[in-house]
N, C-alpha and C positions, 0 to 999 in steps of 0.2 A: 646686677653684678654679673660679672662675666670673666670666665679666665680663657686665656690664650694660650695653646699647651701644643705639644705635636702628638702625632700619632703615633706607632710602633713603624709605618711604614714611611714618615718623617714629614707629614702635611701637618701643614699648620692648621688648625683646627681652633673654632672660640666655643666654648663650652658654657652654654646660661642657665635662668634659671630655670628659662620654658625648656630647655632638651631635658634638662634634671627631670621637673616635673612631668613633662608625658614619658620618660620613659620609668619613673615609678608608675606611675598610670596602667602603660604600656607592661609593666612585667609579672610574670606569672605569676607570682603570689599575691599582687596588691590588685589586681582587675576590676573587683571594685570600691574604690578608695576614691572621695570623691575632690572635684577638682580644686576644692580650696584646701583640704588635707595636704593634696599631694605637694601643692606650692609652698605652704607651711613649712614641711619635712624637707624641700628643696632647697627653700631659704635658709633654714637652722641649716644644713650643712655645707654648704656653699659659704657662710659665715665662717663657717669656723678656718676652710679651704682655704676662705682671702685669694689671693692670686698662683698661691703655692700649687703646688702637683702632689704634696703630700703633706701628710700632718701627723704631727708624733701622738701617740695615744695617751699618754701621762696629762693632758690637756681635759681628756674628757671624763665628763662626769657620769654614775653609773648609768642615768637614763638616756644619756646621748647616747654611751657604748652600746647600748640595748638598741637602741634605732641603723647604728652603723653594723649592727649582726644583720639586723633582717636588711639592710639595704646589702648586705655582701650574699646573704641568702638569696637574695633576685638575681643577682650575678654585676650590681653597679659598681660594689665596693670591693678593692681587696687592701689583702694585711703582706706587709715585708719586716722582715726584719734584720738589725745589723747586730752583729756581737762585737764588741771590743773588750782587751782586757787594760783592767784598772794596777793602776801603780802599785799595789799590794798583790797582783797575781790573779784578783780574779774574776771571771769571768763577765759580761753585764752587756745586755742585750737590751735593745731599742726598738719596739714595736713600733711601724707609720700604718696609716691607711691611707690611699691611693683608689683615686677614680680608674675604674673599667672604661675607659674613654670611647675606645670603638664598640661595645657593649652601649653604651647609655646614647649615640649619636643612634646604632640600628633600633632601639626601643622607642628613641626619638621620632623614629620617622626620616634624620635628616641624613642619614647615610651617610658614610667616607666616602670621599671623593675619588676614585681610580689616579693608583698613583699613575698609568699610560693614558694621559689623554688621548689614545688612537685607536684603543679598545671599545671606546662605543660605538665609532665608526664603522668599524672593521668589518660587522655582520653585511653592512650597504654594501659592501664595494662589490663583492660577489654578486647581486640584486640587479647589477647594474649590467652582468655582460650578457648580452642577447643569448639565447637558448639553442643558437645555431652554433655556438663557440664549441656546447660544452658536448653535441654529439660526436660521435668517430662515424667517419665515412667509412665505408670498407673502398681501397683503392681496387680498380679494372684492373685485370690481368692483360 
């Protein structure tokens, strides 16, 4: 299972189960949680995910909820919420949870891609000009 999501800074990005899983692996409170754990816990959530970017919490049951704290306690998960008000006046809010996207790729290992392709370049090009460029001559009088 795999979803296809963008980033904050708008790369398209595919998010599976192996990024999920090493970056529980990978994050400070689960270090060592071993590797069939961690796919387990990747899989149940990624289920529930389907191809969405968010999921309303009224869906989940109290033991999932308890696994999607401590996945927000790593920094993979977070919570939004919307309020809307109801034809009698009042008020009614919708809790989702939502993947840490660029959070779970750096724990992955797989890194966001530079939104400037020309930034990894950039260090060379300086590298490249002879050592004769960059002294000053003092000029003869």
């Amino acid at each position: 299972m795999a979803l296809m999501t963008t980033t904050k800074k708008g790369e398209f990005v595919t998010l599976t189960v192996d990024d999920l899983t090493r970056a529980i692996r990978n994050s400070i409170d689960r270090k060592g949680m071993p590797e069939g754990e961690a796919r387990q816990m990747a899989q149940h959530v990624m289920n529930f995910f389907g191809y969405s970017e968010r999921i309303i919490d009224n869906i989940l049951e109290p033991e999932d909820r308890d696994a999607f704290y401590m996945l927000e306690d790593s920094g993979l998960l977070t919570t939004e919420r919307e309020e809307t008000t109801l034809y009698d006046g009042r008020e009614w809010r919708i809790h989702y949870w939502l993947f840490k996207k660029e959070k779970i790729l750096q724990l992955a290992g797989s890194g966001v891609p530079s939104c400037n392709p020309l930034e990894e370049d950039a260090s060379s090009v300086y590298e490249e000009v002879p050592e004769s460029v960059w002294r000053i001559e003092e000029e003869e009088e």
